[in-house]
PDB file of N, H, CA, C and O in Angstrom:
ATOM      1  N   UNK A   1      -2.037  10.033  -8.519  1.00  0.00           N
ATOM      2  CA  UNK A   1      -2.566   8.864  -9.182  1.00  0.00           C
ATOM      3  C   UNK A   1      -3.591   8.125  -8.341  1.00  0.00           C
ATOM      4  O   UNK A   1      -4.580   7.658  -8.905  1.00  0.00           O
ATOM      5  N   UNK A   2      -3.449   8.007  -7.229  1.00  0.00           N
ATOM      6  H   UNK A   2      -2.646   8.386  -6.771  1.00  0.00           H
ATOM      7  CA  UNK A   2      -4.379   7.376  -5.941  1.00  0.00           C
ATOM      8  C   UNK A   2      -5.688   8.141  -6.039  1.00  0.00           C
ATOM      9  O   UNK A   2      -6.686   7.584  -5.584  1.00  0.00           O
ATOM     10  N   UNK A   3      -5.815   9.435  -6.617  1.00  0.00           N
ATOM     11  H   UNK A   3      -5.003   9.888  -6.987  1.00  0.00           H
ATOM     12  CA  UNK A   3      -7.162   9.964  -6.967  1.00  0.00           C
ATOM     13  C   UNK A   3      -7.520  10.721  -4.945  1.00  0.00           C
ATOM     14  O   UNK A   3      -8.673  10.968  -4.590  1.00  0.00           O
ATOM     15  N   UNK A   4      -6.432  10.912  -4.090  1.00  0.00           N
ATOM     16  H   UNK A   4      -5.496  10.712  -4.379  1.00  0.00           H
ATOM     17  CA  UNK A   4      -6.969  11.340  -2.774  1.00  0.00           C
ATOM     18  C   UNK A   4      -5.774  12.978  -2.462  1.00  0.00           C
ATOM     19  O   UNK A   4      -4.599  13.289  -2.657  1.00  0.00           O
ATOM     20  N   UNK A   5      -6.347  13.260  -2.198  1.00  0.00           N
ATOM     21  H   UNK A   5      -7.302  13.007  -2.040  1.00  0.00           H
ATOM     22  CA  UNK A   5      -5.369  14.636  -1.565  1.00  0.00           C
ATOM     23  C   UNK A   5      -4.155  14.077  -0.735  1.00  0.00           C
ATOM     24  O   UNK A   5      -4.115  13.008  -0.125  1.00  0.00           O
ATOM     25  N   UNK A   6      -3.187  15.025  -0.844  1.00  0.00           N
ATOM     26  H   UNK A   6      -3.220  15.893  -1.340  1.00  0.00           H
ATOM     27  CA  UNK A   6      -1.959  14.803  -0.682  1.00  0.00           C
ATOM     28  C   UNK A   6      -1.943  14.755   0.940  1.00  0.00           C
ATOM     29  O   UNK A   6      -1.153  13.967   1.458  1.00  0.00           O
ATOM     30  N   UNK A   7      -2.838  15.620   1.841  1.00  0.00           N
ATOM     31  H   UNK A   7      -3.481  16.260   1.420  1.00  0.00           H
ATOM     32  CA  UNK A   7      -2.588  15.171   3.090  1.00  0.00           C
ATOM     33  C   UNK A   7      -2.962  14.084   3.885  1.00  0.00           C
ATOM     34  O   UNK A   7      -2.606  13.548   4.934  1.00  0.00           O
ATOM     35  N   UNK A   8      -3.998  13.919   2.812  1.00  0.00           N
ATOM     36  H   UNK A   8      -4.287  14.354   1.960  1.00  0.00           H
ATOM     37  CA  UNK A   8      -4.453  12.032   3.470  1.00  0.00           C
ATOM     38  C   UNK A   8      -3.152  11.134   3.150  1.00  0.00           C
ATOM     39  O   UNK A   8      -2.557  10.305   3.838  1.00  0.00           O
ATOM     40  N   UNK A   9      -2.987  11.501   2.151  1.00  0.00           N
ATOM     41  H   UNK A   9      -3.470  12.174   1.592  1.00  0.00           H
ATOM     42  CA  UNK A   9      -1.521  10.445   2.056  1.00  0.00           C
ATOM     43  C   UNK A   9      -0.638  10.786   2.997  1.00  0.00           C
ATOM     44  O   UNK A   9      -0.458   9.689   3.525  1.00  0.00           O
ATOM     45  N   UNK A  10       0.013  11.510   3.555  1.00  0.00           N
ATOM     46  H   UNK A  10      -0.133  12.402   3.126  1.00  0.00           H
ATOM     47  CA  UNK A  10       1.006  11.953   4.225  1.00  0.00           C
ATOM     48  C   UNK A  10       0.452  11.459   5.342  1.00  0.00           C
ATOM     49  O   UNK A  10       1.171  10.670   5.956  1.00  0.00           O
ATOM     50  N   UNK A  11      -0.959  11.754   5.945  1.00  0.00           N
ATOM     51  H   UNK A  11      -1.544  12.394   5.446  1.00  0.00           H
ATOM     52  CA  UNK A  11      -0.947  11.160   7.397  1.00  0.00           C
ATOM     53  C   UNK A  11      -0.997   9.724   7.215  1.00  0.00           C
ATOM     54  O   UNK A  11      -0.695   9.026   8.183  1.00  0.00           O
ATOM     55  N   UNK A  12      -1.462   8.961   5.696  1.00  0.00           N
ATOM     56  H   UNK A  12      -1.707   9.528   4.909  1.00  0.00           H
ATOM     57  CA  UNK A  12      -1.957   7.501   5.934  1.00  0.00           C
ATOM     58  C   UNK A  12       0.109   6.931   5.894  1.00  0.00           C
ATOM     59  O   UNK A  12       0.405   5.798   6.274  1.00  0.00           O
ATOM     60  N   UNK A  13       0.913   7.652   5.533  1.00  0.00           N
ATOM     61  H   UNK A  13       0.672   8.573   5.225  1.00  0.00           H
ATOM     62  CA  UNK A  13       2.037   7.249   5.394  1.00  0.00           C
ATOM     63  C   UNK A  13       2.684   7.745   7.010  1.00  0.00           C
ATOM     64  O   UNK A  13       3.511   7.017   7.560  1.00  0.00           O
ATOM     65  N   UNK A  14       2.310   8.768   7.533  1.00  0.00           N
ATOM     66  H   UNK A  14       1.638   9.359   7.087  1.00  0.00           H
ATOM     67  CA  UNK A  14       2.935   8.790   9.070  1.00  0.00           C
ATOM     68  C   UNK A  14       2.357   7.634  10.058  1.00  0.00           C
ATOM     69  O   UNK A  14       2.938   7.085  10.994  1.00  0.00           O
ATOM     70  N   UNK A  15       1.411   7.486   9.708  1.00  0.00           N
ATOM     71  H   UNK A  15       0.938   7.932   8.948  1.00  0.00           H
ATOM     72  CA  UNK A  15       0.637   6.272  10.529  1.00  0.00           C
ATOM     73  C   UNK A  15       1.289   4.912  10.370  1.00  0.00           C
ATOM     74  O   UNK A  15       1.780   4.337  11.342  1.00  0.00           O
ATOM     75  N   UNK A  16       1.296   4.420   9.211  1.00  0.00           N
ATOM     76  H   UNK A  16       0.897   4.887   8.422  1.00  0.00           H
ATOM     77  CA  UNK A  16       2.203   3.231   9.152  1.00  0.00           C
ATOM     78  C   UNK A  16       3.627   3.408   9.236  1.00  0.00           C
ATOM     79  O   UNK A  16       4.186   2.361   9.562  1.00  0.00           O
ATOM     80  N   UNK A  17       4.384   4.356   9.058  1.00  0.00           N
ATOM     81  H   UNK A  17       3.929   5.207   8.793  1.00  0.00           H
ATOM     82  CA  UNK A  17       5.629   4.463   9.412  1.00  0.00           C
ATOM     83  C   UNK A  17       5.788   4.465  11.420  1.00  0.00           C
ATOM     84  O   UNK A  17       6.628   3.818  12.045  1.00  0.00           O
ATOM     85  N   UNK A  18       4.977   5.159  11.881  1.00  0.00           N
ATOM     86  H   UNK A  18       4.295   5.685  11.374  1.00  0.00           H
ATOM     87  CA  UNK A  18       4.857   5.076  13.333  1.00  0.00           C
ATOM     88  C   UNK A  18       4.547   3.583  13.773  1.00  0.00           C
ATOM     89  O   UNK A  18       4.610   3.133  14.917  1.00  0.00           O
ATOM     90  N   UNK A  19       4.209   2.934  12.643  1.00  0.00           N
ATOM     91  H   UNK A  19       4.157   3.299  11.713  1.00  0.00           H
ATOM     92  CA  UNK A  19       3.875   1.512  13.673  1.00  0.00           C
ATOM     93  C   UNK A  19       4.834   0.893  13.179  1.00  0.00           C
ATOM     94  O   UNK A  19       4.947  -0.187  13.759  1.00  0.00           O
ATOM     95  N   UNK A  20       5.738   1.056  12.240  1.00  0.00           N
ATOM     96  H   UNK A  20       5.647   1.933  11.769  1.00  0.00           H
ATOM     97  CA  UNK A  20       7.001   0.296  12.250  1.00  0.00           C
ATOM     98  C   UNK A  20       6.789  -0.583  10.889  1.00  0.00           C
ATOM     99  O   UNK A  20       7.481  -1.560  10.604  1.00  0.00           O
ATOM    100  N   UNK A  21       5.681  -0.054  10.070  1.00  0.00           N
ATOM    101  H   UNK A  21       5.119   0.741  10.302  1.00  0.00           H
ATOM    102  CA  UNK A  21       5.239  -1.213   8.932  1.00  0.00           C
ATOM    103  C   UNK A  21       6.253  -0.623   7.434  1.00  0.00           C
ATOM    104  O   UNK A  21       6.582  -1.291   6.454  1.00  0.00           O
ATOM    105  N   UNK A  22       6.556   0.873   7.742  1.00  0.00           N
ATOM    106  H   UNK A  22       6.289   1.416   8.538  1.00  0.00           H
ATOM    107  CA  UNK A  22       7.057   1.139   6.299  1.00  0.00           C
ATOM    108  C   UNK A  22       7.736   2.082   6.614  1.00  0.00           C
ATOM    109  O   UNK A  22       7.255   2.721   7.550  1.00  0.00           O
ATOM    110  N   UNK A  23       9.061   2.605   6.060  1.00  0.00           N
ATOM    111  H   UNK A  23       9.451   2.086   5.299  1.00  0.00           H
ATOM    112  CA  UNK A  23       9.729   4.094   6.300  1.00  0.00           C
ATOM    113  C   UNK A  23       9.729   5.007   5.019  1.00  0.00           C
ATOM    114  O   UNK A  23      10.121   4.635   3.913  1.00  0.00           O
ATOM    115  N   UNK A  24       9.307   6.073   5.277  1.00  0.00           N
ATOM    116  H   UNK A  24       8.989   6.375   6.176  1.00  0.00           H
ATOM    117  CA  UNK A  24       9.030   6.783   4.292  1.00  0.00           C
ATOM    118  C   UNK A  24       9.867   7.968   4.128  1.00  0.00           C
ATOM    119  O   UNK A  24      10.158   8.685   5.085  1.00  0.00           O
ATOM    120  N   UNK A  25      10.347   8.236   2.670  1.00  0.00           N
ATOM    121  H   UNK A  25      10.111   7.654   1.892  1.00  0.00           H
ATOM    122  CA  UNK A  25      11.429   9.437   2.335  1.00  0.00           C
ATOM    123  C   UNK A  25      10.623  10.347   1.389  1.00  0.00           C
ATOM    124  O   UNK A  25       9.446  10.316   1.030  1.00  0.00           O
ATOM    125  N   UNK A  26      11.513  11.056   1.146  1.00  0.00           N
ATOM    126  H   UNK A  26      12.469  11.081   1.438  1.00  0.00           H
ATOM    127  CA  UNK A  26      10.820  11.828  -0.448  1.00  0.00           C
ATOM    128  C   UNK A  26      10.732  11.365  -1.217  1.00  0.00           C
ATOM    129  O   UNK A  26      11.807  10.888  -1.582  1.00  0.00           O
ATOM    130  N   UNK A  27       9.607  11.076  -2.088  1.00  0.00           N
ATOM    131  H   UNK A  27       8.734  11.463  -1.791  1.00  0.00           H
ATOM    132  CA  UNK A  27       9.463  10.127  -3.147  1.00  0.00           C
ATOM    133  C   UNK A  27       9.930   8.542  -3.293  1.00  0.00           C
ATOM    134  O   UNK A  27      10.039   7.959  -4.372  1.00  0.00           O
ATOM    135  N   UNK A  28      10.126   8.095  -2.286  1.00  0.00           N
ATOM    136  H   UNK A  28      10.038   8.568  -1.409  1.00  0.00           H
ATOM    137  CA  UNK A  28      10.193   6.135  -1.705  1.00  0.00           C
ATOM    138  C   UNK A  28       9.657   6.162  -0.490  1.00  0.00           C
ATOM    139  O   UNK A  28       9.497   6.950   0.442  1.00  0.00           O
ATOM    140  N   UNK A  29       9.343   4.654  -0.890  1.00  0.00           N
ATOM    141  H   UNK A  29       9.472   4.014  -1.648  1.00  0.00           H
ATOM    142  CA  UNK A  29       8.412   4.067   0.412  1.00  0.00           C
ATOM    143  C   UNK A  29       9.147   2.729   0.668  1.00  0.00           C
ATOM    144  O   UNK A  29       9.154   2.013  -0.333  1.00  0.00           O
ATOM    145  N   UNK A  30       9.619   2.332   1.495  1.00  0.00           N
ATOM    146  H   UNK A  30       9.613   2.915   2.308  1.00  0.00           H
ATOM    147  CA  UNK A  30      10.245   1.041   1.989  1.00  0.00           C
ATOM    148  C   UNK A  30       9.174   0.166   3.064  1.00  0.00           C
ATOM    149  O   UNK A  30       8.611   0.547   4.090  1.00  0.00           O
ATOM    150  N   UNK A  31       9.162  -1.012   2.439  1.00  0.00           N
ATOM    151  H   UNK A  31       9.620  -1.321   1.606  1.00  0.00           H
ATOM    152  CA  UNK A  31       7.979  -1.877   3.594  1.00  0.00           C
ATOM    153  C   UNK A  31       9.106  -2.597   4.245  1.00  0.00           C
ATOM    154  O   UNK A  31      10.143  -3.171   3.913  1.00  0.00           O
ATOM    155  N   UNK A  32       8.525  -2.347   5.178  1.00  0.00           N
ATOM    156  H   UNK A  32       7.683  -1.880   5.448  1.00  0.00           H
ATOM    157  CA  UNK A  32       9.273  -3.057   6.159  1.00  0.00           C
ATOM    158  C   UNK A  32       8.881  -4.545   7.022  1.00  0.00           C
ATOM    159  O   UNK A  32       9.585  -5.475   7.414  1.00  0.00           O
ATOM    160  N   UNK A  33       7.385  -4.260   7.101  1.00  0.00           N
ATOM    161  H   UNK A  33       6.813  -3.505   6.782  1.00  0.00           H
ATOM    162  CA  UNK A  33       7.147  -5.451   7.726  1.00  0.00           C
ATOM    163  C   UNK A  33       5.582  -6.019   7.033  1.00  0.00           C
ATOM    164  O   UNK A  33       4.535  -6.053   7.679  1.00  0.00           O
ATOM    165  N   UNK A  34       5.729  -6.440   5.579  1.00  0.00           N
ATOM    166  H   UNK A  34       6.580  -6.412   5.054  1.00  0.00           H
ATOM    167  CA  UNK A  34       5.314  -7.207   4.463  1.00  0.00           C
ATOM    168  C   UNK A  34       3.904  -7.768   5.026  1.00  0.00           C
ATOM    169  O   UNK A  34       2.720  -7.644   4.713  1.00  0.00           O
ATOM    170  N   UNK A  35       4.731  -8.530   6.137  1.00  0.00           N
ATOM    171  H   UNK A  35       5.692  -8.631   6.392  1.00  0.00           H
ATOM    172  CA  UNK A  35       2.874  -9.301   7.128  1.00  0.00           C
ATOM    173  C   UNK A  35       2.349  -8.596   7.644  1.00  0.00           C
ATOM    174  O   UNK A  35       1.187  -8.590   7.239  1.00  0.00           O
ATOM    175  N   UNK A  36       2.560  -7.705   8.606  1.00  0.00           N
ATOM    176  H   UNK A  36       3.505  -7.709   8.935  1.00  0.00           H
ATOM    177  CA  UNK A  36       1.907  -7.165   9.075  1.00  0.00           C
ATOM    178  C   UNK A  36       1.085  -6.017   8.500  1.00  0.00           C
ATOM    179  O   UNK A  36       0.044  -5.680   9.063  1.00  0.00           O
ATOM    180  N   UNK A  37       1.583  -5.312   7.229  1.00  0.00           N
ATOM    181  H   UNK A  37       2.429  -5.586   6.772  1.00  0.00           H
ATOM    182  CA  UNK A  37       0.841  -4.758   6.011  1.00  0.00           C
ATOM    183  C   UNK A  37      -0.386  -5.481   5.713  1.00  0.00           C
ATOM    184  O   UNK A  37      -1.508  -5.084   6.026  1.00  0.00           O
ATOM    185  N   UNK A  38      -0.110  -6.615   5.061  1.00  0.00           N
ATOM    186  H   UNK A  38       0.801  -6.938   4.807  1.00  0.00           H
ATOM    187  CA  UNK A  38      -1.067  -7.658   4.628  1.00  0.00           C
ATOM    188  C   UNK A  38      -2.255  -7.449   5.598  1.00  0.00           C
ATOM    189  O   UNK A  38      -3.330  -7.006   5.191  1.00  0.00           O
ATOM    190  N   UNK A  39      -1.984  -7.854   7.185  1.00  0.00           N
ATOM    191  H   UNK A  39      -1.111  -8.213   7.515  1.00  0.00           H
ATOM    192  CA  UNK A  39      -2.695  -8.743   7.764  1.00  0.00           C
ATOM    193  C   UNK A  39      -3.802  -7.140   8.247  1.00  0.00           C
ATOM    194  O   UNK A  39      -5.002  -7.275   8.484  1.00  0.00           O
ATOM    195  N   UNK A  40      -3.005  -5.577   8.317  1.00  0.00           N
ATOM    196  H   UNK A  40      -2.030  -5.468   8.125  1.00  0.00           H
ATOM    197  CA  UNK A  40      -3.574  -4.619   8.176  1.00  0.00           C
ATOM    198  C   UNK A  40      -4.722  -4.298   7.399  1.00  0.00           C
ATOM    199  O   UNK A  40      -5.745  -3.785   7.854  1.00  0.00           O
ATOM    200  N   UNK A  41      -4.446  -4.742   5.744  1.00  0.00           N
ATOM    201  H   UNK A  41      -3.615  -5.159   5.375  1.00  0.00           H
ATOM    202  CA  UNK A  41      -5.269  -4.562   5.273  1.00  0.00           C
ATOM    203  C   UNK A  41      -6.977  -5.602   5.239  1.00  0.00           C
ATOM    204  O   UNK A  41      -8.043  -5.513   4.630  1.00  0.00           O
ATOM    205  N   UNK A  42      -6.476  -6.369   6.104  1.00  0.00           N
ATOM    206  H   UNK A  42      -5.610  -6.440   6.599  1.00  0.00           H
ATOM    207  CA  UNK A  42      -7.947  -6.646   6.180  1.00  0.00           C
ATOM    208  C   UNK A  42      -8.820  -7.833   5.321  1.00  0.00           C
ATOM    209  O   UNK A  42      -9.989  -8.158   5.531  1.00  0.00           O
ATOM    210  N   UNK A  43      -8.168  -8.220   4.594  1.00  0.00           N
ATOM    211  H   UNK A  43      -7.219  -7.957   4.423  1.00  0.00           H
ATOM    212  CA  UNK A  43      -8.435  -8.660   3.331  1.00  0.00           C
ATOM    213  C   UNK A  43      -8.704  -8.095   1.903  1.00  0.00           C
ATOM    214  O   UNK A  43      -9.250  -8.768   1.029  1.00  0.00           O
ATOM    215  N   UNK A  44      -8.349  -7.009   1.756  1.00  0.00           N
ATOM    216  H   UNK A  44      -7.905  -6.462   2.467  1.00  0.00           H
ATOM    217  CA  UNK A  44      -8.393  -6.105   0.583  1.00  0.00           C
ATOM    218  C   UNK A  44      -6.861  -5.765  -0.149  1.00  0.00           C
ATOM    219  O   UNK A  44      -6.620  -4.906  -0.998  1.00  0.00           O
ATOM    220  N   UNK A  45      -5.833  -6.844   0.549  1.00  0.00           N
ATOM    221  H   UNK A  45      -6.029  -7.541   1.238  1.00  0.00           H
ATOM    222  CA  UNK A  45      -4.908  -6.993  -0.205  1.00  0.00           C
ATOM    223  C   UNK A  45      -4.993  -7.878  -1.478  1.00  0.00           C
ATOM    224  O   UNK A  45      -5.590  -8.954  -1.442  1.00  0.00           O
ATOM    225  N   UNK A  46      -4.285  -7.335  -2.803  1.00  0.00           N
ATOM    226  H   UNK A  46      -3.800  -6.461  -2.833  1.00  0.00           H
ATOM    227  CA  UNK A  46      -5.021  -8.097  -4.012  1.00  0.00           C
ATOM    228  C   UNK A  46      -5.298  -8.018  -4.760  1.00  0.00           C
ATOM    229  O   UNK A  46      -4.839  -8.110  -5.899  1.00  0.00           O
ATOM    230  N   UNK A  47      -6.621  -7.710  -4.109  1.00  0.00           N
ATOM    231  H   UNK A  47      -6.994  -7.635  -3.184  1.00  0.00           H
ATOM    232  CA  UNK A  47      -7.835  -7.200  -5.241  1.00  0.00           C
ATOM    233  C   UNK A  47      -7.810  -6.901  -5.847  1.00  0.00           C
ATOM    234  O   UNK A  47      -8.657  -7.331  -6.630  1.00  0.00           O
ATOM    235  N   UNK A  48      -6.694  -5.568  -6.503  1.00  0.00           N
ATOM    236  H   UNK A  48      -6.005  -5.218  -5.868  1.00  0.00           H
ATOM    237  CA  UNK A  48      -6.687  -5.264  -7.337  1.00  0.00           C
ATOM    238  C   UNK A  48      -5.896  -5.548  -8.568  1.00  0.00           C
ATOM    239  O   UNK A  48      -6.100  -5.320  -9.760  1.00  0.00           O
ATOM    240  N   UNK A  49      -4.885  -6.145  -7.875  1.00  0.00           N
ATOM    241  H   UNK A  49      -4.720  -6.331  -6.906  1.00  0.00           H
ATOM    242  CA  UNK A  49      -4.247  -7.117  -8.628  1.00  0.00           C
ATOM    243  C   UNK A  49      -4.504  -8.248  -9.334  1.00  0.00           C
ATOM    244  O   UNK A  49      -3.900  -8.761 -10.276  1.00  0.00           O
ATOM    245  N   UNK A  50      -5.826  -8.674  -8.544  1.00  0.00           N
ATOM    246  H   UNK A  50      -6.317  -8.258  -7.778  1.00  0.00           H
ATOM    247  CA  UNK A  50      -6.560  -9.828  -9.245  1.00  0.00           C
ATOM    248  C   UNK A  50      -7.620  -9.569 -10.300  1.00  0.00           C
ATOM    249  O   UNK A  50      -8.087 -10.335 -11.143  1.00  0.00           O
ATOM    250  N   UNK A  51      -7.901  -8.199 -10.023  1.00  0.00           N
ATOM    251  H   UNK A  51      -7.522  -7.576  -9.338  1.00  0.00           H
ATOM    252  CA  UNK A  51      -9.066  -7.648 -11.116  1.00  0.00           C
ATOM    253  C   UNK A  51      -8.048  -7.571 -12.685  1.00  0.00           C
ATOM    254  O   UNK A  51      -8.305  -8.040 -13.793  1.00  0.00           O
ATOM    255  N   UNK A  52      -6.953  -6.854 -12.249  1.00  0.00           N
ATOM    256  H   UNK A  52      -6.744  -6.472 -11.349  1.00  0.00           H
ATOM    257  CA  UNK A  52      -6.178  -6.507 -13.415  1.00  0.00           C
ATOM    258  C   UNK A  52      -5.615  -7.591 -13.972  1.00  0.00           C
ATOM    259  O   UNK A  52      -5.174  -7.398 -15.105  1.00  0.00           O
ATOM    260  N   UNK A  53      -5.463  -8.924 -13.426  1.00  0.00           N
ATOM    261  H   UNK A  53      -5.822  -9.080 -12.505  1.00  0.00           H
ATOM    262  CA  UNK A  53      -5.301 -10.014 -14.338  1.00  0.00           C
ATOM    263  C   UNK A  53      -6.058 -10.522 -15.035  1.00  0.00           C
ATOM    264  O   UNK A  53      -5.848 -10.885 -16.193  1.00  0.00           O
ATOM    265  N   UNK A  54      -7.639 -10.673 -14.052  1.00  0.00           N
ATOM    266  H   UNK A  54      -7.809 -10.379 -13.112  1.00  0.00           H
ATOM    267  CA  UNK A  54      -8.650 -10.903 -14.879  1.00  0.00           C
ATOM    268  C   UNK A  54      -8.946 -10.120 -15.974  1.00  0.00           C
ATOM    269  O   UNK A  54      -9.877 -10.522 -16.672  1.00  0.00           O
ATOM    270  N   UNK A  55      -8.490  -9.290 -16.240  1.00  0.00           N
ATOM    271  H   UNK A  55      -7.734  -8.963 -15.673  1.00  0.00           H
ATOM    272  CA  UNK A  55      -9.000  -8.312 -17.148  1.00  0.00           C
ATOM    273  C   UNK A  55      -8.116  -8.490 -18.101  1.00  0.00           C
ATOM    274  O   UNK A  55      -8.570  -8.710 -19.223  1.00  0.00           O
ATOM    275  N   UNK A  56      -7.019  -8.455 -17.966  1.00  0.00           N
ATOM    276  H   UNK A  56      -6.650  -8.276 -17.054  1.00  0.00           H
ATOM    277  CA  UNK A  56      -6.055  -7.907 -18.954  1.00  0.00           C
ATOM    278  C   UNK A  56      -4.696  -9.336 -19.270  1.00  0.00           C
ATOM    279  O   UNK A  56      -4.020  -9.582 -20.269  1.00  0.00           O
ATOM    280  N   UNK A  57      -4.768  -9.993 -17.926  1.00  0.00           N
ATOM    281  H   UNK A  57      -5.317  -9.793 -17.114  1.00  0.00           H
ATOM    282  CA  UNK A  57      -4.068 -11.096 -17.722  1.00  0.00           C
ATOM    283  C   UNK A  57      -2.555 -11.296 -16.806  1.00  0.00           C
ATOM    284  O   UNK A  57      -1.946 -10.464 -16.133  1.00  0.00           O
ATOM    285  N   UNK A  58      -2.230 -12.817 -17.101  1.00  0.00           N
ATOM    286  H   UNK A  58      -2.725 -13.493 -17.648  1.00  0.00           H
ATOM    287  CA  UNK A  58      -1.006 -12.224 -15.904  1.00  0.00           C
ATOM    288  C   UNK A  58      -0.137 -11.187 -15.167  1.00  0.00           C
ATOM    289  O   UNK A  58       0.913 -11.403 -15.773  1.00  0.00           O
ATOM    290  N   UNK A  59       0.193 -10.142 -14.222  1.00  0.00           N
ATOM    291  H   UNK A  59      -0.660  -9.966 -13.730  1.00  0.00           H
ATOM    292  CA  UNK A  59       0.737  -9.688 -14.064  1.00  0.00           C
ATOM    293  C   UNK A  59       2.112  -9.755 -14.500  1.00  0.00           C
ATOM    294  O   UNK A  59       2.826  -8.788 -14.236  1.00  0.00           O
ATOM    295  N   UNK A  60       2.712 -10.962 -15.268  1.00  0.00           N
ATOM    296  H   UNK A  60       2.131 -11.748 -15.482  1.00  0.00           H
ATOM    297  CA  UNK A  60       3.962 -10.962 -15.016  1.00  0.00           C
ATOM    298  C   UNK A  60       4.280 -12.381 -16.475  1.00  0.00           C
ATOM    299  O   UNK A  60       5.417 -12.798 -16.693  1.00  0.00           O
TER     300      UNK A  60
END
């Protein structure tokens, strides 16, 4: 669904599991450390969430 090959995912998921941000199983992903995700992404946490409200409306 992410539209990227499966080994980019696997390393972009060993990478944050090595820094302690998420633990990853077969088919689940557990966050573990919520801020430091956030503060990872840079400011591109959101976004897309905010497009899809604008568009379509509240998430919730």
């Amino acid at each position: 669904m992410l539209g990227v090959r499966r080994p980019g995912v696997t390393i972009a998921l060993q990478t944050l599991e090595g820094q302690g941000l998420i633990r990853s199983m077969r088919g689940e992903v557990v966050i573990l450390d919520r801020a430091r995700l956030i503060a990872l992404a840079d400011g591109s946490y959101g976004r897309a969430e905010a497009e899809y409200a604008r568009l379509v409306g509240k998430l919730h």
